[in-house]
C-alpha positions in Angstrom: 183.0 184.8 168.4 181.1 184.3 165.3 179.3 187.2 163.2 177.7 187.2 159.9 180.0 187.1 157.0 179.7 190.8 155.5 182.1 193.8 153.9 182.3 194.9 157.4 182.7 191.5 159.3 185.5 190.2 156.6 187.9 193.4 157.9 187.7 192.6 161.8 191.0 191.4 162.8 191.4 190.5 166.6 195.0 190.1 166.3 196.4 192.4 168.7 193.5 192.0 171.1 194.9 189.7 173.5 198.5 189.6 173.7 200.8 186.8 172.2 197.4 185.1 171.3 195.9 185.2 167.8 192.5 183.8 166.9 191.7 181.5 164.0 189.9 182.6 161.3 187.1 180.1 160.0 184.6 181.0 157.1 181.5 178.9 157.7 177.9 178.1 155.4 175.0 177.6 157.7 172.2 176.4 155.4 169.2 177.1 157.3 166.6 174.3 158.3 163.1 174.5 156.2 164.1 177.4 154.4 166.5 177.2 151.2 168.3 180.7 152.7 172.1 180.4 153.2 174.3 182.0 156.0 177.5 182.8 156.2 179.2 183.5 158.9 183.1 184.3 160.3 184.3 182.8 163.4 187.3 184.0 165.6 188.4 180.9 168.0 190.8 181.2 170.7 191.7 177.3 170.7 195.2 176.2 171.6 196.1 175.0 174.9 199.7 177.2 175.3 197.2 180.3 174.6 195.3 179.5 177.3 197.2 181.3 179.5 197.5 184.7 177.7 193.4 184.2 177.9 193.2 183.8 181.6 195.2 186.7 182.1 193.6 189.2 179.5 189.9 188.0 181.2 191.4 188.6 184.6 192.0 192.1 183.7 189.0 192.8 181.8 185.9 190.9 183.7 183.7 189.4 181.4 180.1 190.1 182.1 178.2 186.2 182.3 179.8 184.6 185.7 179.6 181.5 184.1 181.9 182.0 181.9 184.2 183.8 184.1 183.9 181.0 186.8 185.0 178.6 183.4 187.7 181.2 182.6 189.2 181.4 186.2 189.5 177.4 186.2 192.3 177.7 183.0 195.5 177.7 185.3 194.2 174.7 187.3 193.9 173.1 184.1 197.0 173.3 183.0 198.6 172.3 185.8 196.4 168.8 185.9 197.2 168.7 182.2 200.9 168.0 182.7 200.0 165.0 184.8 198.9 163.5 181.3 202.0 161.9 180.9 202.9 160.4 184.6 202.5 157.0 184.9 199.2 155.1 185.2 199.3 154.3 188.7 200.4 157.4 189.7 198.1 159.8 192.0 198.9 162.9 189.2 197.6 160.3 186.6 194.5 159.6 188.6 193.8 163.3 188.7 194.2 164.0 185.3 
């Protein structure tokens, strides 16, 4: 989630939000394209791969509204289970998958 850096923006805190899963906090400039204007802006990213799960499970309860990115969201525990075949050997079929 990103929003534009203001007195109100710079107080959100998302920690509690999802459970066991805080956000990252990033402070971004934007310098807009054929103007000399400026933006800031604060982003919240959910990004680690061991979060993933709390995400799944907080979106499971509380339906996002684009099916797009609920059809993406759905898809996490699949992922993590192909993930772990990351480290099987190369001519394995897990391998292959991953």
């Amino acid at each position: 989630m990103e929003f534009k850096y203001n007195e109100h923006s710079k107080k959100l805190n998302f920690d509690n939000v999802i459970p066991h899963y805080k956000p990252s906090k990033l402070l971004r400039t934007h310098k807009n394209k054929g103007y000399d204007k400026i933006l800031n802006s604060i982003a919240f990213k959910y990004q680690t791969v061991k979060g993933m799960i709390f995400l799944y499970d907080y979106f499971m309860k509380n339906r996002l509204c684009s099916d797009f990115k609920f059809y993406r969201v759905s898809k996490i525990k699949q992922f993590i289970a192909i993930r772990d075949y990351k480290n099987e050997s190369k001519d394995s079929v897990e391998f292959m998958i991953h």
